[in-house]
C-alpha positions, 0 to 999 in steps of 0.5 A: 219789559214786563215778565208775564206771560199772558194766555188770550182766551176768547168767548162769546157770553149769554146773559139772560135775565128772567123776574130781574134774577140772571142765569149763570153756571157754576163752573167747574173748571179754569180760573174762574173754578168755584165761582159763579159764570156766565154761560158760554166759552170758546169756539169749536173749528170752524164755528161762527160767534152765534152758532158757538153762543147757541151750542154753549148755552144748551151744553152749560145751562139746558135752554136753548136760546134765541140771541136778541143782540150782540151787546159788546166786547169787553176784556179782563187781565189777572193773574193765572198760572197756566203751563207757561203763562202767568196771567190770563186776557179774556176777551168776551163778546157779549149777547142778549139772550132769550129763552125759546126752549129746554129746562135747565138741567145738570149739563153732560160731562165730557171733556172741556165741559166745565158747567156744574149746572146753571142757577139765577142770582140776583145783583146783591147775591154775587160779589168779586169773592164768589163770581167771575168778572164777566158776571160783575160786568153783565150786572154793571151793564144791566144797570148802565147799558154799556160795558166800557172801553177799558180793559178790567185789570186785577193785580190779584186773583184766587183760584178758588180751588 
C-alpha cells in the first residue's frame, strides 16, 4: 500500500508557436511557482473544455485565441505537499492555438490568477530546472507530433519558491 496521497488537477493547455518561439507564462503560483507554464489551468462550474481554453489564454497571456485542434492527453505525477496530499496528478488536454486577436500584456490579478505575464522561448531556452512538465512535453510534441501514453513521473521535484 503506498502512502502518498495524490491531489488530481486537471487542465486544458494552449500551445501557440509564432517564428518557431512558444508562448508561455510565468507562473506565479502552485507547484510549477517560478517556472515557466503553459497558458491555461481548470474549469470554471459548468464550462466546457474549449470555453475554459479560450477564457484562460485571454486572463494568462492577453491573446485571444482560436483552437485549431485538441492534440491530446498527457498526465505527470511528482511529489507536491499540498494540505493533506503528498504528491500531484496533473491530467492535461492539449490545443493547437492560434492567434486572432489581443496583445500580450501583464495579465489582472485576482484570486486564482496565477500568471505573471506571457513570454516566448525557444526549445534550448527551457529545461526541467526553469520549466513546468506540460512545457517539456509541448516541445517534445512539436518535434514528434505525439504526446506518448504513459504517465511523466518524477520521484523529485522543487517548488521553486
Amino acid at each position: 500500500m503506498s502512502d502518498k496521497k495524490y491531489h488530481r488537477a486537471f487542465g486544458v493547455y494552449g500551445i501557440y508557436i509564432k517564428n518557431g518561439k512558444l508562448l508561455v507564462i510565468h507562473k506565479g503560483g502552485g507547484p510549477y511557482i517560478n517556472r515557466f507554464d503553459l497558458p491555461g489551468g481548470s474549469l470554471e462550474e459548468g464550462e466546457s473544455l474549449a470555453e475554459a481554453m479560450r477564457r484562460e489564454f485571454l486572463e494568462e497571456t492577453g491573446i485571444e485565441i482560436e483552437i485549431e485542434e485538441q492534440i491530446g492527453v498527457s498526465d505527470f505525477k511528482f511529489p507536491s505537499v499540498w494540505r493533506d496530499f503528498t504528491n500531484v496528478h496533473h491530467i492535461a488536454v492539449y490545443y493547437s492555438v492560434r492567434k486572432i486577436g489581443g496583445e500580450i500584456g501583464i495579465p489582472e490579478q485576482f484570486e486564482g490568477q496565477d500568471s505573471l505575464g506571457a513570454v516566448w522561448v525557444s526549445e534550448h531556452e527551457v529545461t526541467p530546472e526553469n520549466a513546468s512538465p506540460l512545457v517539456i512535453k509541448a516541445f517534445e510534441w512539436l518535434e514528434t507530433n505525439e504526446l506518448g501514453l504513459n504517465a511523466e513521473v518524477y520521484e523529485e521535484w522543487e517548488v521553486l519558491k
